[in-house]
C-alpha positions in Angstrom: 411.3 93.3 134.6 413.2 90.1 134.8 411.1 86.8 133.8 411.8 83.5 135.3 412.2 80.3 134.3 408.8 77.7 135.7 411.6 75.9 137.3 412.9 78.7 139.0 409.3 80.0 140.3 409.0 76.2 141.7 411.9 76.4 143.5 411.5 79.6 145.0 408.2 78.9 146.1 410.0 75.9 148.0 408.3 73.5 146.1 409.5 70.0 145.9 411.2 69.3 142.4 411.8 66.5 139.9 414.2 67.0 137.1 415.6 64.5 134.7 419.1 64.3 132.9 419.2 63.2 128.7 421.7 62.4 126.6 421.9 63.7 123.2 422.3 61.7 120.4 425.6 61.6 117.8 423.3 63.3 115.3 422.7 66.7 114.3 418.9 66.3 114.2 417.6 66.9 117.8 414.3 65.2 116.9 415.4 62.1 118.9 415.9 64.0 122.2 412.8 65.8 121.7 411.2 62.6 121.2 412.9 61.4 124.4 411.8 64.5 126.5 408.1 64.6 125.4 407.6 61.0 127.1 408.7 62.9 130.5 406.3 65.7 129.7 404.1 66.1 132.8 406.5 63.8 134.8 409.2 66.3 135.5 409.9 69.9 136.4 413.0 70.6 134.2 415.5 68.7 132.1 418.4 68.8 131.2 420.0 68.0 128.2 423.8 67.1 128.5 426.1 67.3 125.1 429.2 65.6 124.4 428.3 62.4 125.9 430.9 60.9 123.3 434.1 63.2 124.8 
């Protein structure tokens, strides 16, 4: 049996979906992007989290 992401199940369903994009920071320590996704918590479907916004 093959589970599915929440996002996936919404989109299959045909459901209307918002998503946002972060950047991650310079640092090692992801508790500044986690900090930046928990204000979207219950704003957005999915997000996703780009890396090397510096290249």
């Amino acid at each position: 049996m093959t589970s599915q992401s929440r996002l996936a199940g919404l989109l299959r369903e045909g459901r209307f979906v918002v998503t946002a994009e972060l950047s991650s920071s310079d640092s090692a320590d992801p508790e500044a992007t986690w900090r930046q996704a928990e204000v979207l918590r219950g704003s957005v479907d999915a997000i996703n989290c780009t890396d090397n916004t510096g290249a």
